[in-house]
C-alpha positions in Angstrom: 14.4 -2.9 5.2 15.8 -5.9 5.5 15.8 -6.6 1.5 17.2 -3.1 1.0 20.0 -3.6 2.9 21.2 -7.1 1.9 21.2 -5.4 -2.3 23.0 -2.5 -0.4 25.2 -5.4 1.0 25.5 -7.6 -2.1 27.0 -3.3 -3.3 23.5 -3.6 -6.0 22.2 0.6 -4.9 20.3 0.2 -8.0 18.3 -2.8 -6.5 18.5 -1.3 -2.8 17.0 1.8 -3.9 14.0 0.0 -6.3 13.1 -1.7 -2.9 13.2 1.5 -1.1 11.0 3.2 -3.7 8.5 0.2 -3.8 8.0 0.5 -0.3 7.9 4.8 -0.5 5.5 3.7 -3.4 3.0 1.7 -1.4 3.0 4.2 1.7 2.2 6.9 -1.0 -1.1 4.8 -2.4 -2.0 4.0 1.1 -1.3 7.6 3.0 -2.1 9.9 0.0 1.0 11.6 1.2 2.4 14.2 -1.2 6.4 14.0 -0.1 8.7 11.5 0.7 11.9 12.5 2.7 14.8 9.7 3.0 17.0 9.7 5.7 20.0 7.3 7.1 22.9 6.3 6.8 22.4 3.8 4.0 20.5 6.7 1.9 23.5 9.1 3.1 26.1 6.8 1.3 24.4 8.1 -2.1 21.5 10.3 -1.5 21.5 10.6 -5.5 21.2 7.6 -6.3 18.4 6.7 -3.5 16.5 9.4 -4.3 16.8 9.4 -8.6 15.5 5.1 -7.4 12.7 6.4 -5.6 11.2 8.6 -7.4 11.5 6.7 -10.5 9.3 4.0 -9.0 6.8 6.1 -7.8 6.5 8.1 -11.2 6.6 4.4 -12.7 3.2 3.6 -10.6 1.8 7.1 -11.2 2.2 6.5 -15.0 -0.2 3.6 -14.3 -2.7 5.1 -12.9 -1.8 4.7 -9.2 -1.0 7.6 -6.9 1.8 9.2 -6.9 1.8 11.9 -9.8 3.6 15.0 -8.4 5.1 13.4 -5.3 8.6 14.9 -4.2 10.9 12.9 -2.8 14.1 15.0 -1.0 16.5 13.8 1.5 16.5 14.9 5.4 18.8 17.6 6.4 21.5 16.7 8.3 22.1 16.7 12.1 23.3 14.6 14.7 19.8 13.1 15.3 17.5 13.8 12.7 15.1 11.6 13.7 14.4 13.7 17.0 14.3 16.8 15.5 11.7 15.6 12.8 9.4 14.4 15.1 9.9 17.4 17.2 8.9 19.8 13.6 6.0 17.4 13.5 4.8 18.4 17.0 6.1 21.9 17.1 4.7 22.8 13.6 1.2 23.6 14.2 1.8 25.3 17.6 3.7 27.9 15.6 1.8 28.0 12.4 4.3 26.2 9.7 2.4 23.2 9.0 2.9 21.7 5.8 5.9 24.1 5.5 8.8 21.1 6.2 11.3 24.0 7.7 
């Protein structure tokens, strides 16, 4: 985080969003996860830009033979505290049958 912000600082998005992707990248080998969803107010500034980053350094790893082929990588939607209400989907979501279903 703390590298991401100081490109994001230094005005480099480019560079912020390589980090950002790296780590996405590294939870994706690890996790085996199969989407990534951004979210912030750094990523807010230029969802584009964070999310055209990410990917690319995921599909960059993919292409040699890591994990990470057919990973999506989307932004949060919006709200006042999306934090809350993700972790709230996260519980909620198998009590009323949406698992895996992100809505």
């Amino acid at each position: 985080e703390a590298l991401c912000l100081a490109a994001e600082a230094r005005g480099d998005r480019a560079e912020a969003a390589r980090i950002l992707g790296a780590g996405a990248a590294n939870l994706v080998g690890l996790l085996d996860i199969d989407r990534v969803v951004l979210g912030g107010r750094t990523v807010a500034a230029d969802e584009d830009a964070y999310v055209r980053g990410v990917r690319a350094v995921i599909e960059e790893r993919a292409s040699r033979g890591g994990a990470g082929a057919g990973v999506t990588v989307t932004v949060a939607r919006g709200g006042d505290r999306p934090v809350a209400e993700g972790a709230a989907q996260l519980v909620l979501a198998p009590v009323f049958g949406r698992v895996g279903e992100g809505e």
